[in-house]
C-alpha positions as CSV (number, residue, x, y, z in Angstrom):
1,X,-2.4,22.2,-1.7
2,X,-3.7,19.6,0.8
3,X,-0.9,16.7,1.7
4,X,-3.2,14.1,0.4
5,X,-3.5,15.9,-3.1
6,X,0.6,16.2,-3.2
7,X,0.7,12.7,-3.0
8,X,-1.9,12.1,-4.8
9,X,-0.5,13.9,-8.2
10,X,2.9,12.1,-7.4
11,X,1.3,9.0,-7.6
12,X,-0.8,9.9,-11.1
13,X,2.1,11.2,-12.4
14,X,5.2,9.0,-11.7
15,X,6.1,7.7,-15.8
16,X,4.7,4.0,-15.5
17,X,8.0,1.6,-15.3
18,X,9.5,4.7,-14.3
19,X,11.0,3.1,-10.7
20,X,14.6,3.1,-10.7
21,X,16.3,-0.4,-10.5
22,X,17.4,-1.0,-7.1
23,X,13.9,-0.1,-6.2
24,X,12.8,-2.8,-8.5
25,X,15.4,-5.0,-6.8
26,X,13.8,-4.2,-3.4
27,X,10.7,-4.4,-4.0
28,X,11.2,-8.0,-5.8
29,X,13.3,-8.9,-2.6
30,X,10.5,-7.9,-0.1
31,X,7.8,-9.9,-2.5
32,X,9.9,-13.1,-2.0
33,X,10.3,-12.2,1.9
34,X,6.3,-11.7,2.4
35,X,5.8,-14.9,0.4
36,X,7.8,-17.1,2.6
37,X,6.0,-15.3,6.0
38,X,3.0,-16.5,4.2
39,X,3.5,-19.8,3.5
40,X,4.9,-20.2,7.7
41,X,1.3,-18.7,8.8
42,X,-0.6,-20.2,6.2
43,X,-1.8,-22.8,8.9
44,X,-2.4,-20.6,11.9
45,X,-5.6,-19.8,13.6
46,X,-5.5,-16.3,12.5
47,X,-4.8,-17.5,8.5
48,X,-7.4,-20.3,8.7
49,X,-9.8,-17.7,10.4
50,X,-9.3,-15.2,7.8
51,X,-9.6,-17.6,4.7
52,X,-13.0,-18.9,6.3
53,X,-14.2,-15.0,6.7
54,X,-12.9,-14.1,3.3
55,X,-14.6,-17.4,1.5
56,X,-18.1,-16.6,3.4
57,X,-18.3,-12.9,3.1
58,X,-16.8,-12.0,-0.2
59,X,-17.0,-14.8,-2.6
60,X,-15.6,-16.3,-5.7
61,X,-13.6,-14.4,-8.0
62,X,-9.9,-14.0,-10.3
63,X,-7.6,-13.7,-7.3
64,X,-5.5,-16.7,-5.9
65,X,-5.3,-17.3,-1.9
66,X,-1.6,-18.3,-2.1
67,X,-1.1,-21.8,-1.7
68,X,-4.7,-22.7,-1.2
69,X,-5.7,-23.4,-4.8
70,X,-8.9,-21.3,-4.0
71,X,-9.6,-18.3,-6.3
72,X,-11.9,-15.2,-4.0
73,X,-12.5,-11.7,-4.9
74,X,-10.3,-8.8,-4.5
75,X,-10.8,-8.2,-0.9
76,X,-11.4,-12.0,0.3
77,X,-8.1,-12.6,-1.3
78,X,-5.9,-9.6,-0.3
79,X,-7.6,-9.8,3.3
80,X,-6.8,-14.0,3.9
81,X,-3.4,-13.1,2.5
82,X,-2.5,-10.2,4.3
83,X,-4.0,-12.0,7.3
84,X,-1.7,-15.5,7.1
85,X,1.4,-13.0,5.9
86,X,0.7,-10.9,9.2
87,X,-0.1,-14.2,11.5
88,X,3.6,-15.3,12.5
89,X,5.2,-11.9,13.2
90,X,8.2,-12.5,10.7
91,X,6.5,-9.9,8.2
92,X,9.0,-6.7,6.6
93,X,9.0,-3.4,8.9
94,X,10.5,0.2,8.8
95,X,12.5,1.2,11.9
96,X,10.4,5.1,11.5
97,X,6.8,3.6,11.1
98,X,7.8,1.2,13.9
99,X,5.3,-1.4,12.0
100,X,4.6,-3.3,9.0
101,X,3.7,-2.1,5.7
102,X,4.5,-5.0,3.1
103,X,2.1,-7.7,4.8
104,X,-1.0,-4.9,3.8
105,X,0.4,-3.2,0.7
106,X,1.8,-6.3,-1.5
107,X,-1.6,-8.8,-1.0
108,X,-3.5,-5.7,-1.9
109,X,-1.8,-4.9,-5.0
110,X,-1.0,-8.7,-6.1
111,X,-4.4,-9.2,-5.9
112,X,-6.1,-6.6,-8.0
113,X,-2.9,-7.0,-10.2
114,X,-4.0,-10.8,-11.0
115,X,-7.7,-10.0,-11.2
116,X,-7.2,-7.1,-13.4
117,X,-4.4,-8.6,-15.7
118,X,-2.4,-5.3,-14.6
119,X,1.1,-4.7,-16.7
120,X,4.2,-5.8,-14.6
121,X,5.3,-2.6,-14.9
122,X,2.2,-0.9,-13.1
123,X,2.2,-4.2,-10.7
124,X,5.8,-2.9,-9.4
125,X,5.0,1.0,-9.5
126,X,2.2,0.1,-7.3
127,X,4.0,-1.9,-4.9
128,X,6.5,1.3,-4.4
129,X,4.1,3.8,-4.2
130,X,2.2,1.7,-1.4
131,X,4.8,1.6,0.6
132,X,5.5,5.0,-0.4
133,X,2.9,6.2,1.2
134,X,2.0,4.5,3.7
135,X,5.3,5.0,5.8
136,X,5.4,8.9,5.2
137,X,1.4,8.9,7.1
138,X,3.0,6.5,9.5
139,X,7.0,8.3,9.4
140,X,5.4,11.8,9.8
141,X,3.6,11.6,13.1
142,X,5.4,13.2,15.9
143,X,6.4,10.4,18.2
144,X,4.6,12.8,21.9
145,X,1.0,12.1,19.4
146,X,0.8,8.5,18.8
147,X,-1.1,6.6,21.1
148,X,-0.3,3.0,18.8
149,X,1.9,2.0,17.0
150,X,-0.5,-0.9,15.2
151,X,0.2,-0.9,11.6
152,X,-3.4,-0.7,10.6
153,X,-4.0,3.2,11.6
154,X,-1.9,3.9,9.0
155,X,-1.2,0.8,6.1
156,X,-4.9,1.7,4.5
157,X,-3.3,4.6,2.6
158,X,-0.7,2.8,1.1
159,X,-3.3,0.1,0.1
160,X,-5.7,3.3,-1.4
161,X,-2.9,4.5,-3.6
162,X,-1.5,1.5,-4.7
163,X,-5.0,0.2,-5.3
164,X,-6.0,3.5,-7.5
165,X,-2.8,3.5,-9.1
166,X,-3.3,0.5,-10.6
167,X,-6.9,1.0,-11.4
168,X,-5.2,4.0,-13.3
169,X,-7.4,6.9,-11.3
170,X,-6.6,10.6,-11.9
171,X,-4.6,12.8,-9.4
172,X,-8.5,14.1,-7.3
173,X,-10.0,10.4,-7.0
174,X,-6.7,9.1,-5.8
175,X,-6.8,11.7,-3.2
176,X,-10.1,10.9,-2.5
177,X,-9.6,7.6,-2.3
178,X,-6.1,8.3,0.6
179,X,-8.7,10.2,2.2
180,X,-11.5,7.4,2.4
181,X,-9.0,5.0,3.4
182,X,-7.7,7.4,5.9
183,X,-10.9,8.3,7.3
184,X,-12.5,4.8,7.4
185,X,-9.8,2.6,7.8
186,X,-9.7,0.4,11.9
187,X,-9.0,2.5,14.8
188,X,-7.1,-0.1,16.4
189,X,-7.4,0.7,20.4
190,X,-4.5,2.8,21.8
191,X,-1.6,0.4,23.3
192,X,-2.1,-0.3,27.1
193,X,-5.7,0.1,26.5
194,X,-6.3,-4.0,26.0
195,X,-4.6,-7.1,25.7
196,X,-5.4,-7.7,21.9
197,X,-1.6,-7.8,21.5
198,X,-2.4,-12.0,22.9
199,X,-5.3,-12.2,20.6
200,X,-5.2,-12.4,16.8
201,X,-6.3,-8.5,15.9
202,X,-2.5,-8.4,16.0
203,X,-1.7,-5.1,13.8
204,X,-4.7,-4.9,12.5
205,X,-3.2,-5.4,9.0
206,X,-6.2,-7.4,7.5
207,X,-9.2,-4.9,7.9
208,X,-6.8,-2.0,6.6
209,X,-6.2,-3.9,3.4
210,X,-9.8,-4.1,2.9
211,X,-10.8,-0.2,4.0
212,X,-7.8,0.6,1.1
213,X,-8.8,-1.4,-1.3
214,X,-12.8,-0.4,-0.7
215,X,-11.8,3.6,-0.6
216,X,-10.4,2.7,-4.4
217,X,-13.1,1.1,-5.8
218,X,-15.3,3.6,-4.4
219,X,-13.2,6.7,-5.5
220,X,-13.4,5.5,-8.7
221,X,-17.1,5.7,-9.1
222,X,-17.0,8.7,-7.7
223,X,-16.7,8.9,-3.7
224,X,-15.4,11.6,-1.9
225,X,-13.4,11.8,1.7
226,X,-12.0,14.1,3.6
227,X,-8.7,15.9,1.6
228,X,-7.7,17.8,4.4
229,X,-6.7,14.5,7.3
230,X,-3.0,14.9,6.9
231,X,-3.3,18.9,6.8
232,X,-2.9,19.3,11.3
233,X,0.6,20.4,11.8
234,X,0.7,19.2,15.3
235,X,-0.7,15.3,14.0
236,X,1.8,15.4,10.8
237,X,5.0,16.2,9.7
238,X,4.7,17.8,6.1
239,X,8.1,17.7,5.4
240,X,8.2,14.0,6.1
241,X,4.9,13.5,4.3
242,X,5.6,15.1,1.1
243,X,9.2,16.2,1.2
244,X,11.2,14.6,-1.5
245,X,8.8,12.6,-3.7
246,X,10.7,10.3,-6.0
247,X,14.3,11.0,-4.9
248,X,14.6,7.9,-2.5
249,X,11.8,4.8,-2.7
250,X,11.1,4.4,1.4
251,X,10.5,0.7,0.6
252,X,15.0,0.3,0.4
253,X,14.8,1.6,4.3
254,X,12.8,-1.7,5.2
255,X,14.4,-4.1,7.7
256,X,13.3,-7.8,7.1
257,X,12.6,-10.5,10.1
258,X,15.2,-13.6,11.1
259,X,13.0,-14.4,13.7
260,X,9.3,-14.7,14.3
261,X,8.4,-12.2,17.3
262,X,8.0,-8.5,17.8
263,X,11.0,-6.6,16.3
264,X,11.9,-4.8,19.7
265,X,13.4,-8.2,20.8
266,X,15.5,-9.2,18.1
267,X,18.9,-7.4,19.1
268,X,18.1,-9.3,22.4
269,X,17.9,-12.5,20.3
270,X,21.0,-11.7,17.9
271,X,23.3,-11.0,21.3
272,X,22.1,-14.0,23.1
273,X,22.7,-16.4,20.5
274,X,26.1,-14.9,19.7
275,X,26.6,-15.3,23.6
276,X,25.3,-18.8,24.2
277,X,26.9,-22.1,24.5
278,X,24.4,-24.9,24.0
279,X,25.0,-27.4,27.0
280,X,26.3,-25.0,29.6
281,X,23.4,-23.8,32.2
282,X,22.1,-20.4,32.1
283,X,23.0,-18.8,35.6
284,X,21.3,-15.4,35.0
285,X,20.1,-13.6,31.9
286,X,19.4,-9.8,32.2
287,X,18.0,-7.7,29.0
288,X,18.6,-4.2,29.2
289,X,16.6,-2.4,26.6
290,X,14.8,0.6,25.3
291,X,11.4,1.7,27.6
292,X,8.7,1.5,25.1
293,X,9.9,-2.4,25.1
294,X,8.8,-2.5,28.6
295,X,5.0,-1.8,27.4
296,X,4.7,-5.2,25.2
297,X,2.7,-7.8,26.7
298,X,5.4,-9.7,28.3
299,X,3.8,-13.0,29.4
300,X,6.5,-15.2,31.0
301,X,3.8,-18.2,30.6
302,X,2.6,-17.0,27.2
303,X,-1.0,-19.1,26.4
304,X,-1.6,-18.2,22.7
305,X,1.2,-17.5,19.7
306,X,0.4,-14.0,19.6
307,X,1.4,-13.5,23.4
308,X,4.6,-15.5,23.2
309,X,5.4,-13.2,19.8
310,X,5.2,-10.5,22.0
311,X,7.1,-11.4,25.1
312,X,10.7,-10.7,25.9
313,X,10.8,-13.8,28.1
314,X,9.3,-16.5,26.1
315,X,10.8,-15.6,22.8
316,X,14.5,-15.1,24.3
317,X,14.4,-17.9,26.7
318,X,13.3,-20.2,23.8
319,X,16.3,-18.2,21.6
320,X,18.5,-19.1,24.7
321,X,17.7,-22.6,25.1
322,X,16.6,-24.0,21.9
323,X,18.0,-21.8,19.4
324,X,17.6,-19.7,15.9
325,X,15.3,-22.6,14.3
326,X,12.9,-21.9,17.3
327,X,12.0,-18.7,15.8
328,X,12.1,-19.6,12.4
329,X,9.2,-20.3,13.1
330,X,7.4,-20.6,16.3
331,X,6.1,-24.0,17.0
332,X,3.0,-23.2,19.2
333,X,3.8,-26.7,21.2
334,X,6.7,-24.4,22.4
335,X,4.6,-22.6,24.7
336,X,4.1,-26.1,27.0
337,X,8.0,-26.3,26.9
338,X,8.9,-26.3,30.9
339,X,12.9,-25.7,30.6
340,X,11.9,-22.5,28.3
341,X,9.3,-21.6,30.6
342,X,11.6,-21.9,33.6
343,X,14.0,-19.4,32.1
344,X,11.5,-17.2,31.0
345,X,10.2,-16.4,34.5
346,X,13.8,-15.9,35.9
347,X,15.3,-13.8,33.1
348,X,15.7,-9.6,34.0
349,X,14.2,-7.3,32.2
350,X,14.9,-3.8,32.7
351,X,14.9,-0.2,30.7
352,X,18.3,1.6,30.5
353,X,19.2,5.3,30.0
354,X,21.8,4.6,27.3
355,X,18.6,3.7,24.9
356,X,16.6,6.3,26.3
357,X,16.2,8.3,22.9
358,X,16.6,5.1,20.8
359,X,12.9,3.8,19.7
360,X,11.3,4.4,17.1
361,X,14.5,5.1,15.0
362,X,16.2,1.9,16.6
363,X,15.6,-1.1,18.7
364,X,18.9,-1.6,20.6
365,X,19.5,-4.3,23.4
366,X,22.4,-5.1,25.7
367,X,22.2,-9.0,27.1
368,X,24.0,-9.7,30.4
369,X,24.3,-13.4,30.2
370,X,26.2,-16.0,33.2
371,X,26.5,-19.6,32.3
372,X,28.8,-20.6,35.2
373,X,31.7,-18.4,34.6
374,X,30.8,-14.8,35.4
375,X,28.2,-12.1,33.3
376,X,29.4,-11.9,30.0
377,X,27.9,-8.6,28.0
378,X,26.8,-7.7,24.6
379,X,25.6,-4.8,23.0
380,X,24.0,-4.7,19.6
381,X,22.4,-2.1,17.9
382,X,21.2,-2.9,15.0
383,X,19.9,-6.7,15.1
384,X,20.1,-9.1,11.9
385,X,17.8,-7.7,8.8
386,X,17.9,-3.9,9.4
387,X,19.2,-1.1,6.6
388,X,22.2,-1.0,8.9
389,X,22.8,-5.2,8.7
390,X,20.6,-6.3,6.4
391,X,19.6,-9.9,4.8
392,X,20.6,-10.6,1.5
393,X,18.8,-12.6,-1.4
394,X,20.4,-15.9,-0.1
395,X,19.6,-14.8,3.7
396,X,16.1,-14.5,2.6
397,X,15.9,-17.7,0.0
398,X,17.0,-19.4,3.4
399,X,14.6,-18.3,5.5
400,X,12.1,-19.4,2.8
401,X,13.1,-22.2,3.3
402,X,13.0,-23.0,7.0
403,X,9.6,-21.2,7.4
404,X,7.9,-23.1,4.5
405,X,9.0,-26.4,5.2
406,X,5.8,-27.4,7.4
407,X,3.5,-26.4,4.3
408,X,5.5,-26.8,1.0
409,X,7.0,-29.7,-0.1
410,X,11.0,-29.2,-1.7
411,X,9.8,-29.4,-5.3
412,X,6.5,-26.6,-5.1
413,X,9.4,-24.6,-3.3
414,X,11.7,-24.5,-6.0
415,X,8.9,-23.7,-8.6
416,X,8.3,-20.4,-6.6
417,X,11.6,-19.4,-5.5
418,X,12.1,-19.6,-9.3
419,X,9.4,-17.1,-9.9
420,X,10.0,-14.7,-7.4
421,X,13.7,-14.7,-8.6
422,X,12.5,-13.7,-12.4
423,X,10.5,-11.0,-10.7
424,X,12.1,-8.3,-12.6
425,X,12.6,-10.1,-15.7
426,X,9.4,-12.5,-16.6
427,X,7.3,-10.1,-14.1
428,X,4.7,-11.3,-12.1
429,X,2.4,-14.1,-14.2
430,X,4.7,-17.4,-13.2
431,X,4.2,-16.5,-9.2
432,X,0.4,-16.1,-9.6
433,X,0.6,-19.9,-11.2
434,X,3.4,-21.1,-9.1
435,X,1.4,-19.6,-5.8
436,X,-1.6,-21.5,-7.0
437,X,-0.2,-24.8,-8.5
438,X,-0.6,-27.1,-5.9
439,X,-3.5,-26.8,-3.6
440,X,-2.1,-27.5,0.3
441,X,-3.3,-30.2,2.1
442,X,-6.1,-29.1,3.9
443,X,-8.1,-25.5,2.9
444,X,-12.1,-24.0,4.1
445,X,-14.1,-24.5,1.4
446,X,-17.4,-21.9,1.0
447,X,-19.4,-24.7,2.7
448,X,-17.3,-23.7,5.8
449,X,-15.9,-27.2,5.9
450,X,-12.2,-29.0,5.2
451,X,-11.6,-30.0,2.6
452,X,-8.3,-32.6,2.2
């Protein structure tokens, strides 16, 4: 039996409403984390971008552009959602994937799940089964093969199966419709290759979300793909892939995001705030950390959002001098800030042996930080938010908080928090109205202009 068809009659199979509690529990917990990474990039270039795109190239339609007030179709809507969601690096990951699954897999399923009128039930099956899948393509890749790490190569399949799932296709086209995804879905350029890591192709999330959701539709009239893509030994780990089905839901083993920049900083970030004493001056600051952090843009005079995301020395330097609320999130007037830019081109950065062996399967960092009275040192190894130190509900109704304040007023916030903490009890119907109550200030209309 091919991989693809393995997972494929899992997926057709599983009982619906059949997804044990704490599963429900995380996936209502990650739903109420990508909603608040949404409403922090709802304003930036790459959301705005995305919601012009998705208003002048798919249409009208049932779906709701969170917080926007605008109804698109399927794809407009899961593409402008997975797009703002995506935009300010603060979106769930899984340490073995080393990416980002939720900010492709819950827009594409919330979306056809509102259009559709899809049972709660189904709506939550589908969530699990996305990520499901999606991290065993991404898990099961031996580590000497991958050439990126951009969540995109790999979040399509998720999006396929949670798509089909809900469209309620049989075990072959929901195979064909992995395969599709798989087949079809953005090559995103191998890392070194370009800078788009300072440019807003990002993880290439967006497009993924719509080859997924496409390969559904299109397996379920009848379209074919290739069932054999997860079949080369040398490209995919079957025991990873398939091994297990059911037994454990791989959306539990998914860190969430304190801060927004890449993940391979944020031990750096959790040891240099636990080090730092505001009003003393920063003498030195050394990271010490795992190689493949080395190979991240690394601007120390970052000149978009997406270059600063991925920069040791912006994104500690501004942890260092302005704190936790720098990062929760990034203010793109930061970037002009000359004391953080100062420290950013004097802070050490430097790979160490004892992490060596350390990525993908953790993102451990030792900070060496003088302010006036000798290095001080800290080593942590699991930073704030992963399975091993995670974020509860309150942690995460928190960050909410902080990252929605620009966009939602108190009042609108309490009306979703609400919904999304009745997730597992009134389902999913009060979010879709709470998400689309109140339109936000300014949004593109289909005449490509703003409307206030």
């Amino acid at each position: 039996m091919h991989a693809i068809d393995q997972l494929a009659a899992f997926a057709a199979d599983h009982p619906e409403g059949g997804l044990p509690a704490q599963a429900r529990e995380a996936c209502a917990l990650l739903v109420t984390d990508l909603v608040g990474a949404t409403s922090a990039g709802l304003e930036s270039k790459l959301a705005k971008a995305a919601r012009f795109a998705a208003e002048q190239i798919y249409g009208p339609g049932r779906a709701g552009v969170w917080l926007t007030g605008t109804m698109l179709s399927v794809s407009g809507t899961a593409m402008a959602n997975a797009a703002a969601a995506s935009a300010l690096d603060i979106d769930d990951g899984h340490r073995g994937a080393a990416g980002h699954p939720g900010a492709g897999i819950i827009p594409a399923v919330l979306a056809v799940g509102q259009a559709f009128d899809a049972p709660d039930e189904r709506i939550f099956d589908a969530i699990a089964l996305g990520y499901d899948f999606a991290l065993r393509v991404a898990t099961s890749r031996p580590t000497a093969t991958i050439d990126t790490y951009s969540s995109g190569r790999w979040v399509s399949y998720g999006v396929a199966a949670a798509t089909g799932r809900l469209l309620g296709l049989d075990a072959p086209a929901l195979a064909h419709a992995m395969a599709i995804a798989g087949a079809e879905g953005p090559i995103s350029f191998p890392s070194g290759s370009s800078k788009y890591q300072g440019s807003t192709v990002k993880e290439a999330i967006p497009p993924a979300v719509v080859a997924g959701l496409t390969a559904a539709f299109r397996a379920k009239a009848g379209a074919t793909g290739p069932r054999d893509l997860l079949d080369d030994d040398a490209r995919f780990i079957r025991s990873v892939l398939t091994g297990g089905l059911g037994e454990r839901w791989w959306l539990q083993d998914c860190y969430l995001k304190p801060y927004a920049c890449c993940r391979y900083m944020h031990a750096a970030i959790d040891a240099i705030l636990a080090l730092r004493q505001p009003g003393k001056p920063i003498v030195s600051l050394r990271i010490e950390t795992f190689s493949r952090g080395l190979r991240l843009g690394n601007e120390r005079a970052p000149h978009t959002l997406e270059e600063a995301q991925y920069s040791y020395y912006f994104s500690c330097a501004l942890a260092a001098l302005r704190g936790a609320a720098a990062l929760q999130p990034m203010d793109p007037a930061r970037l002009r800030d000359p004391e953080v830019l100062a420290l950013a081109g004097r802070i050490e950065l430097a790979a160490h042996e004892d992490f060596a062996e350390s990525f993908p399967g953790g993102t451990p960092c030792r900070v060496i930080l003088d302010q006036g009275a000798g290095p001080e040192r800290l080593t942590v190894l699991h930073p704030l938010g992963d399975v091993a130190n995670p974020m509860n509900r309150s942690m995460v109704t928190e960050k909410f908080r902080h990252l929605g304040a620009a966009n939602i007023d108190p009042e609108w916030q309490d009306e979703i928090l609400a919904a999304l903490e009745g997730l597992t009890t009134k389902g999913f119907r009060p979010l879709f109205a709470a998400l689309g109550a109140r339109p936000s200030v300014q949004r593109l209309t289909a005449t490509g202009k703003i409307a206030r």
